[in-house]
C-alpha positions as CSV (number, residue, x, y, z in Angstrom):
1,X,114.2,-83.5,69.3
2,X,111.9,-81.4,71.7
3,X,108.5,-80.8,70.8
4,X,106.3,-78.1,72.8
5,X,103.1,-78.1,72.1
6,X,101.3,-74.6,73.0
7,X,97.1,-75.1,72.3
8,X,95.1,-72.6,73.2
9,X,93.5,-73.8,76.6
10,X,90.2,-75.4,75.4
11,X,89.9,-79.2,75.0
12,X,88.4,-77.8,71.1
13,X,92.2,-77.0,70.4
14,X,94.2,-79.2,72.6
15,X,92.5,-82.4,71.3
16,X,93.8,-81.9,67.6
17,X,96.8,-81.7,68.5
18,X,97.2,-85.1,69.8
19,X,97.9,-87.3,67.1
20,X,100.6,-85.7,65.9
21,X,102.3,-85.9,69.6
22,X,102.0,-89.5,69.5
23,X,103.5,-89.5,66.0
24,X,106.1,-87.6,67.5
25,X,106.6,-89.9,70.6
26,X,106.6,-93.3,68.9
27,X,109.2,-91.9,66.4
28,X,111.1,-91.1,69.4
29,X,110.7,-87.5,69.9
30,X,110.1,-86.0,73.1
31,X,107.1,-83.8,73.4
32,X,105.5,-81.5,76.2
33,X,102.2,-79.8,76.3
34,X,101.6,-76.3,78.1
35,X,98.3,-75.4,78.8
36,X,95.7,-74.8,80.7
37,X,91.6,-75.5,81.9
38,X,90.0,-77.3,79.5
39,X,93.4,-78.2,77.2
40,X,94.5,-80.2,80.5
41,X,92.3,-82.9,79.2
42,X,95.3,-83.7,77.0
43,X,96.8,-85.6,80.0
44,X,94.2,-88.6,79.8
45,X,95.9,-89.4,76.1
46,X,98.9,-90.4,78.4
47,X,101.4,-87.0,77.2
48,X,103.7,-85.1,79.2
49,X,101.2,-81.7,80.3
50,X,102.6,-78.6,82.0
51,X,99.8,-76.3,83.5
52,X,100.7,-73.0,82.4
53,X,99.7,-70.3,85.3
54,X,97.3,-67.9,83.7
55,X,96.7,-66.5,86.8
56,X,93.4,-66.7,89.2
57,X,92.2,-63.3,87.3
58,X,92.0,-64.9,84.0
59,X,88.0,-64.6,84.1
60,X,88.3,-61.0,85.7
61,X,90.9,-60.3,82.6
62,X,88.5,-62.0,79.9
63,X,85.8,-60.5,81.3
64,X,87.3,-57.1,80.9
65,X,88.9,-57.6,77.3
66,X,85.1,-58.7,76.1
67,X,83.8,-55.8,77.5
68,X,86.1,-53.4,75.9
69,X,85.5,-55.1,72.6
70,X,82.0,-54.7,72.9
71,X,82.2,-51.1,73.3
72,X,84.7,-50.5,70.7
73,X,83.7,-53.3,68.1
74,X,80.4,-54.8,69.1
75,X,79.9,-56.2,65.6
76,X,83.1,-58.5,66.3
77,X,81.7,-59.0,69.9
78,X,78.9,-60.6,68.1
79,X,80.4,-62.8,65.8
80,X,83.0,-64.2,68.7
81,X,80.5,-64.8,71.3
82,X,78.7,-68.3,70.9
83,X,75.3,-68.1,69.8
84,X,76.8,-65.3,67.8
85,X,74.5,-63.9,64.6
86,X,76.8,-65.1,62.0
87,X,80.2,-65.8,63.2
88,X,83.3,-64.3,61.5
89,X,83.8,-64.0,57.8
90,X,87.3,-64.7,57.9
91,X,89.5,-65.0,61.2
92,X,91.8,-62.6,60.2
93,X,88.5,-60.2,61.9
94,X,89.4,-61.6,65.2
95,X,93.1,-60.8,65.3
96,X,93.2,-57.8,67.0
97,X,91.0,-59.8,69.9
98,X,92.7,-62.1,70.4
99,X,96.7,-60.2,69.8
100,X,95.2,-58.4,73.1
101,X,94.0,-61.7,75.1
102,X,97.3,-63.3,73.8
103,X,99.6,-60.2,75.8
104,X,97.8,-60.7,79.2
105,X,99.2,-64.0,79.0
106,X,102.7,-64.5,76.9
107,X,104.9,-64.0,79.7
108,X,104.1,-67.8,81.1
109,X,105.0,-69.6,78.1
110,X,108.1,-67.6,77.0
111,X,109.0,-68.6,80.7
112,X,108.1,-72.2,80.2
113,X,109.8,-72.3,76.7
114,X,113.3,-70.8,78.6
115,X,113.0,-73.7,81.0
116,X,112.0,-76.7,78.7
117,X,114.6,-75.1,75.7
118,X,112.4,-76.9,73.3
119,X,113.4,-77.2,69.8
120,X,109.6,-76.7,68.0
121,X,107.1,-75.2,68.8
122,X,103.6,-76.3,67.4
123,X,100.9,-73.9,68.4
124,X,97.2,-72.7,67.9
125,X,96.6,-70.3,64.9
126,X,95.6,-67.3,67.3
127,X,97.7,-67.8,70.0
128,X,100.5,-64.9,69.7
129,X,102.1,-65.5,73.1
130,X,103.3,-68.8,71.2
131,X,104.7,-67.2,68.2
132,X,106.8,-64.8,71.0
133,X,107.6,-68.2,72.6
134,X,109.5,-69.7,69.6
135,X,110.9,-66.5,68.4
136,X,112.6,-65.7,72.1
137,X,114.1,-69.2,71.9
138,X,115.1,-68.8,67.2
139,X,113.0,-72.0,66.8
140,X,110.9,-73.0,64.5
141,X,107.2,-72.3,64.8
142,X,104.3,-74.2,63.1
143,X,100.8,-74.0,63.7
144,X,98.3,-76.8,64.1
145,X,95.1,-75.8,61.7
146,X,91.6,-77.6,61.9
147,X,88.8,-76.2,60.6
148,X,88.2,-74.5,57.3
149,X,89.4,-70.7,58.5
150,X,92.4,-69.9,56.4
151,X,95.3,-68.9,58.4
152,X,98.0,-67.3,55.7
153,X,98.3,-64.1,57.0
154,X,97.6,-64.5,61.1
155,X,100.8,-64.6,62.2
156,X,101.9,-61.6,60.4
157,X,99.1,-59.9,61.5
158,X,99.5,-61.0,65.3
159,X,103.2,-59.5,64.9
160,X,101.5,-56.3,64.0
161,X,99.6,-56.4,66.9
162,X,102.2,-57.4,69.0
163,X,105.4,-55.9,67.8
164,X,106.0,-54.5,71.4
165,X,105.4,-57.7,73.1
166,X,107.2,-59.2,71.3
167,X,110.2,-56.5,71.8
168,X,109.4,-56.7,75.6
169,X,111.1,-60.2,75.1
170,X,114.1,-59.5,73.2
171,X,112.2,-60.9,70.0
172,X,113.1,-58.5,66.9
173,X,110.0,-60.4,64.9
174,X,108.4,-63.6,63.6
175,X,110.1,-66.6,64.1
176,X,112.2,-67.1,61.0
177,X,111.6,-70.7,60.0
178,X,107.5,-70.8,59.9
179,X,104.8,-73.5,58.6
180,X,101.8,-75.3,59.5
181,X,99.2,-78.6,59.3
182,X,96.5,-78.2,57.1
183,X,93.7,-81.1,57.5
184,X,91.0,-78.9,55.4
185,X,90.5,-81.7,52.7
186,X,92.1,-80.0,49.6
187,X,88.7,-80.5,47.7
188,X,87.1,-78.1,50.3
189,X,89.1,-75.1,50.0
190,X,89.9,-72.5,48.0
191,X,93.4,-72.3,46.4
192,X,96.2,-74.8,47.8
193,X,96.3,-76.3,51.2
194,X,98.2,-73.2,53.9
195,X,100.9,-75.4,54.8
196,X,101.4,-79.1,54.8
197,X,98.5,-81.2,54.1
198,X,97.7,-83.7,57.3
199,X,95.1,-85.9,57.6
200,X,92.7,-85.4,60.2
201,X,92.8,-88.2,62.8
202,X,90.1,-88.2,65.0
203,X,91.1,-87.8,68.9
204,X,88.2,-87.2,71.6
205,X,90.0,-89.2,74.3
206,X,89.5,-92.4,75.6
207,X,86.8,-94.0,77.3
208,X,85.5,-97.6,78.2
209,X,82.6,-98.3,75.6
210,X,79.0,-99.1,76.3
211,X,77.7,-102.0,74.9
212,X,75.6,-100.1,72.6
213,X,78.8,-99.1,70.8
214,X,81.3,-102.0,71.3
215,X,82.5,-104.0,67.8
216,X,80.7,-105.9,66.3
217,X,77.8,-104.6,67.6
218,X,77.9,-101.4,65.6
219,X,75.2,-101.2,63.2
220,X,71.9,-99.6,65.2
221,X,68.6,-101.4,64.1
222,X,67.4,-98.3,62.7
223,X,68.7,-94.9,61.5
224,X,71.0,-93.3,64.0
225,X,71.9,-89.8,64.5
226,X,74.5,-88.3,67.1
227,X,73.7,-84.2,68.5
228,X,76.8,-82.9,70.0
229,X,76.9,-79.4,71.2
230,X,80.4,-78.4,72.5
231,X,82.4,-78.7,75.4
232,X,80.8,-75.5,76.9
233,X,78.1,-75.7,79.6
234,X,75.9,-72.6,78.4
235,X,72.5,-72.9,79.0
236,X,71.6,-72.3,74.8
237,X,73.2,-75.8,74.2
238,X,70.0,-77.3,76.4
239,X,67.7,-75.0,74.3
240,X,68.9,-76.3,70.7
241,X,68.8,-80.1,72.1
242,X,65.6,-79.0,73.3
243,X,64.3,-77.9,69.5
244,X,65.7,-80.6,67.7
245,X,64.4,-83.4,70.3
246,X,60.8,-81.8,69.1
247,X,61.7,-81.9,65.9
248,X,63.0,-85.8,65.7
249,X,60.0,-87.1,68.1
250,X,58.0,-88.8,65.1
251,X,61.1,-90.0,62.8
252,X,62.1,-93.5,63.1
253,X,65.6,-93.6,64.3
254,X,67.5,-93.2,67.2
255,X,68.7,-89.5,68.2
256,X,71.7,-90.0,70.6
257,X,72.2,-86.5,72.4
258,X,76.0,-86.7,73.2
259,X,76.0,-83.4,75.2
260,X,77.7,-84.8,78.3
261,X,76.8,-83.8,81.8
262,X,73.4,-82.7,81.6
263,X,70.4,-81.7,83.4
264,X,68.1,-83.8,81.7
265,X,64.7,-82.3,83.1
266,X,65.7,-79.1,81.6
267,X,65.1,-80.6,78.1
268,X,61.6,-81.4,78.6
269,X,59.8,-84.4,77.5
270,X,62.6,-86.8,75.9
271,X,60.5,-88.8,72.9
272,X,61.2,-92.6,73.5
273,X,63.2,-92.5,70.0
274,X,66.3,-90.8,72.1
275,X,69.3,-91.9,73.9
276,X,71.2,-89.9,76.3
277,X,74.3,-91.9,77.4
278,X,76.2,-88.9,79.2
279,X,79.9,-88.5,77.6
280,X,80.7,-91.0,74.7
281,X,84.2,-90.5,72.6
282,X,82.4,-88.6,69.3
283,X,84.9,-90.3,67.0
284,X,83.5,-93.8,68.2
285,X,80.0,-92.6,68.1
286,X,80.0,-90.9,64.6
287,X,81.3,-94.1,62.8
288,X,77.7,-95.9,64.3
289,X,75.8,-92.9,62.6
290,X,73.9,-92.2,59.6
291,X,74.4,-88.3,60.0
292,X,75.9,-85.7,62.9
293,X,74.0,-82.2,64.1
294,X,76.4,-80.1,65.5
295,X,77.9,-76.6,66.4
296,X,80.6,-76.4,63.4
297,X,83.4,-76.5,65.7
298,X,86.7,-77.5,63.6
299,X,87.3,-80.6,65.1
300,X,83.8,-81.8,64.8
301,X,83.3,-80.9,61.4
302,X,86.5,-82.7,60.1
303,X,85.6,-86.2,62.3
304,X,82.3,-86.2,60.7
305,X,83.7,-85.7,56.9
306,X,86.7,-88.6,58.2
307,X,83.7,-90.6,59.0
308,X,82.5,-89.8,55.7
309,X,78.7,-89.0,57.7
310,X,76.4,-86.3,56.4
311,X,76.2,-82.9,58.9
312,X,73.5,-80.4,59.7
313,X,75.9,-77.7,60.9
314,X,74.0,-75.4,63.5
315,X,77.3,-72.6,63.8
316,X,77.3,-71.1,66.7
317,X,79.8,-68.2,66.6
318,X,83.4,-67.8,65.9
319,X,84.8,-69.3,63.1
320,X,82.2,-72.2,63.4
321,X,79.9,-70.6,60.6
322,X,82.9,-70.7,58.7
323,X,82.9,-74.5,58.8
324,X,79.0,-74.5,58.1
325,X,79.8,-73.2,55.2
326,X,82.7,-75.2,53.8
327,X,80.7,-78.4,54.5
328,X,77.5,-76.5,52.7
329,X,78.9,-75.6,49.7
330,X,80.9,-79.3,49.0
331,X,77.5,-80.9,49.2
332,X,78.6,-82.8,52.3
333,X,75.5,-81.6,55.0
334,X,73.6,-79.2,55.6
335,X,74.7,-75.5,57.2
336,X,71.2,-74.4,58.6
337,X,69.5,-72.1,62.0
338,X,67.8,-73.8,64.5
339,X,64.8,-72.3,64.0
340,X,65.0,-73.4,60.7
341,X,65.5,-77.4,62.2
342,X,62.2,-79.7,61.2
343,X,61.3,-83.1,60.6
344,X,61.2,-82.0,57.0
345,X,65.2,-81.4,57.4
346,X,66.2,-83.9,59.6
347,X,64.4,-86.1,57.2
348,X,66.5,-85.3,54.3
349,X,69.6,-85.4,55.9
350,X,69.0,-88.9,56.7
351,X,67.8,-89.8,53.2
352,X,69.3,-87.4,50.8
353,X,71.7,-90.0,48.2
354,X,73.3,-86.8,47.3
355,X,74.8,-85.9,50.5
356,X,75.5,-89.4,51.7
357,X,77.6,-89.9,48.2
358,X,79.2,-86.4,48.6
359,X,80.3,-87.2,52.3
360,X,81.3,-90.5,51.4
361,X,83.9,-89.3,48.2
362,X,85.3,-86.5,51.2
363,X,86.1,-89.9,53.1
364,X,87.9,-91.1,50.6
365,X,89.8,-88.1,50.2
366,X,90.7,-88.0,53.7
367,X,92.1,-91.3,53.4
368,X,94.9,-90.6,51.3
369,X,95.9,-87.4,52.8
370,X,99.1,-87.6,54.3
371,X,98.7,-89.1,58.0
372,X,100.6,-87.4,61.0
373,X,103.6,-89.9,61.2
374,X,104.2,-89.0,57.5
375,X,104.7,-85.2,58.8
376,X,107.2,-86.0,61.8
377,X,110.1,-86.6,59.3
378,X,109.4,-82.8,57.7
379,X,109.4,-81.7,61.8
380,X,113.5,-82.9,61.9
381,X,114.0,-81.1,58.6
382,X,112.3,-77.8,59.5
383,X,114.9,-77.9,62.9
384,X,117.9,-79.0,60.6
385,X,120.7,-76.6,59.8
C-alpha cells in the first residue's frame, strides 16, 4: 500500500504525522510526504519527502489573503494571527480562510498525487487542496488530528467552500471513504473521540543529547521547568521569555528556555537559575520536568499530558486557546495571559498536588490509547474493496 502524507507546511503539523509513517513503513507500507518550508523538517526522521512547489509568491499570496481578511473579517484576523486576543472558538471559524489559502495552492498536490498514484491519503484538518487530492485519484482520505479543535464537520465545510475547485479537477465531491486519528485523550473532550482514537507519540526529531539530559542522568537537583515558544521567530516569543524569566528569577529551580536560535541579549538580564541550551528535542526535555509553559500549540500540549507534566498554557492565537482550555478545564495546568504570569503562579504550578495528580491520571490514560501500529491494520481495511 501507498501512503501520501499531505501536512500542512509547518514543522507544528508535519511532526505529528510521523509516527504513524513509521508505523506504516515497518509494517511494510510505502509512504511519501509532500510538503513544503518548515514541514521539510520531516526528512531528518529518515522518510521519503517531496517538496511541493508553492511557488516563490507564496508570501506575496499570504500576504494578500491576510489582508483581505482583515478588511472583510478582522475579528477572524485577530483570532488567526499569533499573539491573537483570544484565538478561535471553534475551527470551524477559520474555514473559509483557509478553503481560500488552500485554492492558491491545490493544483501542486493533485499533480503530485497523479504522479505518485498513491492509495491514501492522510492529511491536515484544514488543508482542502488534500481532500481534492484524494478525491481526483477515488481514495480514501483521513485526516491526522492533534490538538483539542474538533474537526466533524471541516471537511464538509471545505467542500462548500471549494466546490468549484474541486470541479476544476474533475472531482464531483468529498472523497467517498473518509475518517481520521484522534489523540485528544477521550477524558478531555466532549462527546466521543472524531474518528479513531490514536495515542499521541511524541516526535520533535532527533538530536544528539547534552549531558544534562542523557539517561540516567535525568532527575535535575532541583525543580525543573522547560519554556518553549513555537517554531516561529517573531519578536513577541523574546518578549514572553522575557516576562516569565522576571517572574522565575527568585524561585528555586531551573527554568530551561527551549526557544532555539536566539538572540540572547534581547532577553535582558538571564537570572543565574536559567538554562538556555539552544534547540533540545521537547519530548526528551519534558520527561526531565516538573511542569511545561508554553504557547498551546497541539502538539505541545498533547507531549506535555503524554509526559503526564503539569502546563501553564500561554495561547497565542489560532486554535491554541482552544487547547488552553481543554487542559484548564481537566485540571491538568494552568490556561493563563502573560501579564497575568508571577512567582505566585509559577509557584503553584510547580507545587499544586492537584494538578500534578490530574496530569499524572491523563498519563495513564494516554497509555492505553491505541498506539499508531495498532491503526495501520484499519489503514488496509479503509483501502479494501
Amino acid at each position: 500500500m501507498r501512503v501520501l502524507f499531505l501536512p500542512i507546511p509547518a514543522i507544528g503539523h508535519a511532526y505529528p504525522m510521523v509516527p504513524l509513517a513509521w508505523a506504516l513503513r515497518a509494517a511494510g507500507h510505502e509512504v511519501l510526504f509532500g510538503t513544503a518550508f518548515g514541514g521539510l523538517a520531516v526528512e531528518k526522521a529518515g522518510l521519503p519527502v517531496v517538496e511541493v512547489e508553492l511557488g516563490q509568491d507564496r508570501p506575496e499570496v499570504l500576504a494578500k489573503l491576510a489582508g483581505k481578511l482583515a478588511e472583510t473579517n478582522p475579528g477572524l484576523h485577530a483570532k488567526l494571527r499569533e499573539r491573537g486576543d483570544t484565538g478561535l472558538d471553534s475551527l470551524e471559524e477559520a474555514v473559509p480562510f483557509f478553503a481560500e489559502k488552500s485554492a492558491a495552492f491545490t493544483g501542486v498536490l493533485v499533480d503530485l498525487a497523479r504522479t505518485w498514484r498513491p492509495d491514501l491519503v492522510v492529511h491536515s484538518p484544514l488543508y482542502g487542496g488534500a481532500l481534492v487530492a484524494a478525491a481526483v485519484l477515488g481514495v480514501p482520505s483521513v485526516e491526522c488530528r492533534e490538538g483539542f479543535g474538533r474537526t466533524e464537520c471541516l471537511a464538509v465545510l471545505m467542500y462548500e467552500h471549494m466546490k468549484e475547485v474541486f470541479a476544476d479537477y474533475g472531482a464531483t465531491g468529498l472523497p467517498e471513504r473518509r475518517t481520521g486519528t484522534d489523540s485528544s485523550p477521550p477524558s478531555m473532550i466532549e462527546g466521543s473521540p472524531g474518528g479513531w482514537p490514536m495515542r499521541h507519540v511524541p516526535y520533535s526529531g532527533g538530536a544528539r543529547l547534552p549531558a544534562w539530559l542523557m539517561p540516567p542522568v535525568v532527575t535535575p537537583e532541583r525543580p525543573r521547568v522547560g519554556l518553549s515558544l513555537g517554531s516561529g521567530s517573531g519578536t513577541w516569543r523574546l518578549e514572553m521569555a522575557a516576562s516569565i524569566l522576571a517572574a522565575a528569577a527568585d524561585l528555586d529551580i531551573e527554568l530551561v528556555l527551549a526557544l532555539g536560535d536566539v538572540d540572547i541579549d534581547a532577553l535582558g538580564a538571564i537570572p543565574p537559575n536559567t538554562r538556555i541550551p539552544g534547540w533540545v528535542p521537547l519530548s526528551a526535555l519534558v520527561r526531565t520536568c516538573t511542569a511545561l509553559i508554553h504557547h498551546g500549540g497541539g502538539g505541545t500540549t498533547l507531549t506535555a499530558l503524554e509526559a503526564g507534566v503539569p502546563q501553564l498554557v500561554l495561547a497565542t492565537g489560532a486554535d491554541n486557546g482552544i487547547n488552553a482550555r481543554a487542559v484548564h478545564n481537566r485540571g491538568a495546568g494552568i490556561s493563563a495571559k502573560i501579564e497575568e504570569v508571577d512567582t505566585a503562579l509559577l509557584r503553584r504550578l510547580i507545587t499544586d498536588d492537584a494538578l500534578h495528580s490530574t496530569a499524572r491520571q491523563v498519563r495513564t490514560e494516554i497509555s492505553t490509547m491505541p498506539a499508531p501500529a495498532e491503526i495501520v491494520p484499519r489503514l488496509v481495511s479503509l483501502c479494501g474493496p
